[in-house]
TORDOGU-135448 format. One record per residue (C-alpha): residue in one letter; x, y, z. Coordinates in pm, whole numbers, plus 50000, padded with zeros to 5 digits. Layout:
<sites>
aXYZ...
</sites>
This chain:
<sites>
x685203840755397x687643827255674x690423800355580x688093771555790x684863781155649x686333777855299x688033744855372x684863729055499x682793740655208x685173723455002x685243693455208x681083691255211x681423692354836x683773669154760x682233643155022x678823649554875x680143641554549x682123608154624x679753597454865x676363598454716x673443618154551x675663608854211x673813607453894x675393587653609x673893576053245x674543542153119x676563547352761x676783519952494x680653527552369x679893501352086x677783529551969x681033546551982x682633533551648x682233568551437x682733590751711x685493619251731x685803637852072x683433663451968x680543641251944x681263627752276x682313668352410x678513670352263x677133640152441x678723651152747x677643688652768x673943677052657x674203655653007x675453682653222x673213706353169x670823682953278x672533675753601x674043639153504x677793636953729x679163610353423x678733584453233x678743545353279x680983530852985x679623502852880x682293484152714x681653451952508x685283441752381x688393450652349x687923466452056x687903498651880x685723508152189x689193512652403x690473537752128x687403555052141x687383560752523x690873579052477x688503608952351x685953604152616x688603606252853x689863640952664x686253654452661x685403643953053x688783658553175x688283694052976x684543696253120x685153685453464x682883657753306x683013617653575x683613581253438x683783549953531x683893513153334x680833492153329x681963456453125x679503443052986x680013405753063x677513391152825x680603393852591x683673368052651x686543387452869x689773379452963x691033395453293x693893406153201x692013430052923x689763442353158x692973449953390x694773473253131x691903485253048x691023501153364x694363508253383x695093531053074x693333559753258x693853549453589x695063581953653x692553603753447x691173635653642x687883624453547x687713589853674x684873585953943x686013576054261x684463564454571x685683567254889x689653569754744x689393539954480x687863539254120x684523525754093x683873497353823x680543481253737x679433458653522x676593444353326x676133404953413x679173388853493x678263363153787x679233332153520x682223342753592x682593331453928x683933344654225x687713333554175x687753356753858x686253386454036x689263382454325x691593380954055x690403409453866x690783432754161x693833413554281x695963421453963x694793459753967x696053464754344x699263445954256x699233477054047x698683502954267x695183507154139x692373503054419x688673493054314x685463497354464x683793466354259x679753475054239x678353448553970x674973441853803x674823402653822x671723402153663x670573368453788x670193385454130x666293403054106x664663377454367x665133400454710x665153364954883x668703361054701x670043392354819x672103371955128x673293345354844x674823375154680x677293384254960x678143349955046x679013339854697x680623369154624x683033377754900x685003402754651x682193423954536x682063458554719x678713472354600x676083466454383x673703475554079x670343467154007x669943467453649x666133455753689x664433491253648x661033473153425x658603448353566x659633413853498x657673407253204x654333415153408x651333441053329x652163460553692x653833483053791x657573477553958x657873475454315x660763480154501x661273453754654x664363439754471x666123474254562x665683473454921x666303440154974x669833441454770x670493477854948x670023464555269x672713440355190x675163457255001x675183480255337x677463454455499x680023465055267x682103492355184x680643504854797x677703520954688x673993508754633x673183521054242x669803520954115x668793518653778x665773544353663x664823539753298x662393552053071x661163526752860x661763487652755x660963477352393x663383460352128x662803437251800x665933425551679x665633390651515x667673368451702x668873390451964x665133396752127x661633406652081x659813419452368x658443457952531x658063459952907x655383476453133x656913510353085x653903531753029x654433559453330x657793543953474x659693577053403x657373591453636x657363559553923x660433549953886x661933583653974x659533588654258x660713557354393x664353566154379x663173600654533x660973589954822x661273554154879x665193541154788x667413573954810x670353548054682x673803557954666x673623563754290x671053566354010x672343553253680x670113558953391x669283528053174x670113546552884x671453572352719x672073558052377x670973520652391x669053530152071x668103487752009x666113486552338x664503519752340x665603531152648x667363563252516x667433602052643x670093612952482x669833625952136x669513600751796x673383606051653x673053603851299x676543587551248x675893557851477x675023527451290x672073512051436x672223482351176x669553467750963x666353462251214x666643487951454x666423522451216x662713506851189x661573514651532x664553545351607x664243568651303x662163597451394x661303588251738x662813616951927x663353614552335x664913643752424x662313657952615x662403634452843x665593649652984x663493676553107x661713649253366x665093640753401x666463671753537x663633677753804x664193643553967x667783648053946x667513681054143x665273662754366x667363635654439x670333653954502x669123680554677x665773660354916x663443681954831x661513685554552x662673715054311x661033749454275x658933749453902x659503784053757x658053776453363x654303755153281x655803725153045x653943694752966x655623666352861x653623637652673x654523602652484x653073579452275x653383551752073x652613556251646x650563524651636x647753502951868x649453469252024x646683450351800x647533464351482x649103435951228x652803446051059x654113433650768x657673423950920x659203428551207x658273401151499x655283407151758x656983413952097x656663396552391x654583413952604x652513428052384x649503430552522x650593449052841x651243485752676x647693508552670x646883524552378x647253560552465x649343596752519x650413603252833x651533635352995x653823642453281x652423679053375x655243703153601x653763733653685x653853761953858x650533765553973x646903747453940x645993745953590x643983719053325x645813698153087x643703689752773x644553661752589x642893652552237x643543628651997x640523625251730x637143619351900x638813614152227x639513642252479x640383640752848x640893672153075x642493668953407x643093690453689x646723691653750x649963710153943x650973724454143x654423700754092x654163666853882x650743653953748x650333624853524x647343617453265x646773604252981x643943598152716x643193562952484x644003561152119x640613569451935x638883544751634x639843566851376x642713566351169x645483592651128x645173614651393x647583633251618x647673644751937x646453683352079x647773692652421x646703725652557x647633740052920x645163765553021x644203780653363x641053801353497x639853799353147x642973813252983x645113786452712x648843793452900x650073769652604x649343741452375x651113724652097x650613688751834x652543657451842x655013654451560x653743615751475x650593604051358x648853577851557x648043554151239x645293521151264x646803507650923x649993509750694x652553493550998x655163482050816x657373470951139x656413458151484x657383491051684x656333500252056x658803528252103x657173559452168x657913595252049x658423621052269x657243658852295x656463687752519x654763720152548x655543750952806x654523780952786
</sites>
């Protein structure tokens, strides 16, 4: 290979990576608190493999979460790993904090940049007003330190607001939709809120981010009871980052909020998840949902949807019916919008039928080649568990039960997080 070929390879590379088709995960460093750098070296790799560029730091104080991000800063740099701050400014900031923050690692190998500066986020923030935002990025470039400043004010969903945004916030270089669940509606999310904000953001010099979640359900007394629409969105909401938005950035909304049940990442043991949340977190595995995770990511990087070498169906499901009464624990908001059934995200290589059981219900669906969706209801009876089966011309490929029983009686807590499996063959 000739001297210019190789330095224009490079240069593609590294301008496809600054520049776009960047896939980050949203991480709660207050669930940081126990960490060493191994658990994060583990968090890290886990995301990798799936094709995630980095993580979004979520910071809440400045607290032991700054110590903590010393090791995440170790980990990123020895795995070639990305990172960049998102403050979360539902929490009372000084700027000055959030200055040394950014700051201490100003100079880390692993911080993300875009276009030559270091990108920061945030969650909320707007209350701040636009004097503090100047300031913020004033007192960093007095330091040498260069921002591109893409925030999630989360006010800003209405798409008639997106204009507002820009003129209230001269300082603000990009942005981030946080909204990725219908607004407390039994529909599906449109995209409307995305294209109107993209289209605006263009007129500046950061990135459009969109946020692609999996799920929306907490019950935490006093800090919010409610479950979204969320039944399929790993499915939609991908699509439409895939085929409708192509943003800048995907961030995924989350990969250990473990309160709002909007997790892919594994269930750490030594994070404490407090009193109320264990209820509705203990044994409700998500992992598989990385796999979606990694086909969309391909997809979104590369344009085209990814070649499926291995049959693997990946299904979800809630342990009890929204109707059911619990003995503590608060109903949600929302609760009637969920339906009472599995669903299954089918990728496959080829035409095949997905079976789905669950007691004296069973639905079969024609399905592949690529990314099918079904699903079947919860049945009367009591205790059952879910049977998926892939077969084709006649022959079962593969098939596999739920780990959770889908129970009519016995709920002891209000939970509408669902478990999450697969088969393949």
């Amino acid at each position: 290979m000739g001297a210019t070929t190789a330095f224009l390879l490079a240069f593609i590379a590294s301008a496809h990576f600054v520049n776009g088709q960047n896939v980050f995960a949203h991480f709660m460093a207050q669930n940081s608190y126990s960490y060493a750098q191994q658990d994060w070296t583990n968090d890290m790799t886990t995301a990798q493999g799936i094709g995630i560029d980095g993580f979004a730091l979520n910071i809440a104080a400045n607290d032991y979460e700054v110590d903590r991000i010393v090791d995440a800063y170790a980990a990123a740099e020895a795995l070639g790993f990305k990172l960049f701050y998102s403050f979360d400014m539902s929490y009372t900031w000084e700027a000055s904090d959030m200055v040394n923050i950014v700051a201490n690692h100003s100079s880390s190998s692993s911080n993300f940049m875009w276009k030559d500066t270091l990108l920061v986020s945030t969650y909320s923030g707007e209350s701040y007003g636009e004097d503090f935002w100047a300031g913020f990025k004033s007192s960093l470039a007095s330091q040498g330190i260069n921002i591109t400043l893409a925030p999630a004010f989360t006010t800003y969903r209405d798409p008639a607001n997106a204009s507002s945004l820009l003129n209230t916030f001269p300082s603000i270089d990009g942005f981030f939709n946080w909204w990725s669940w219908p607004a407390d509606v039994d529909a599906n999310l449109t995209t409307a809120t995305d294209l109107a904000y993209q289209s605006a953001i263009s007129a500046r010099t950061g990135p459009y981010i969109m946020s692609v979640s999996p799920w929306q359900f907490k019950n935490l007394d006093g800090a919010g009871d409610w479950v979204e629409y969320s039944d399929t969105l790993w499915n939609y909401r991908w699509q439409q980052a895939v085929n409708d938005v192509k943003p800048d950035i995907v961030e995924i909304v989350t990969w250990n909020d473990y309160g709002e049940s909007h997790y892919i990442g594994d269930i750490n043991p030594i994070v404490n998840l407090g009193t109320q949340a264990p209820f509705y977190v203990d044994g409700f595995d998500h992992s598989k949902w990385r796999d979606v995770a990694q086909y969309y990511i391909s997809y979104y990087k590369d344009g085209t949807a990814p070649a499926i070498t291995t049959d693997e169906v990946v299904f979800w499901y809630r342990a009890y019916p929204k109707n059911i009464t619990c003995s503590t624990g608060t109903l949600p908001r929302n609760a009637a919008f969920p339906e009472d059934a599995v669903f299954a995200l089918a990728m496959l290589t080829d035409t095949a039928t997905i079976t789905l059981a669950i007691g004296s219900n069973t639905v079969n669906f024609t399905a592949g080649p690529g990314i099918t969706m079904g699903s079947v209801p919860f049945p009367p009876e009591d205790q059952q568990i879910p049977y998926v089966e892939i077969s084709r011309n006649g022959k079962k490929v593969a098939d596999t039960h739920g780990s959770m029983y889908v129970n009519q009686t016995g709920c002891t807590y209000y939970n509408f997080n669902p478990w999450v499996g697969s088969v393949s063959e």
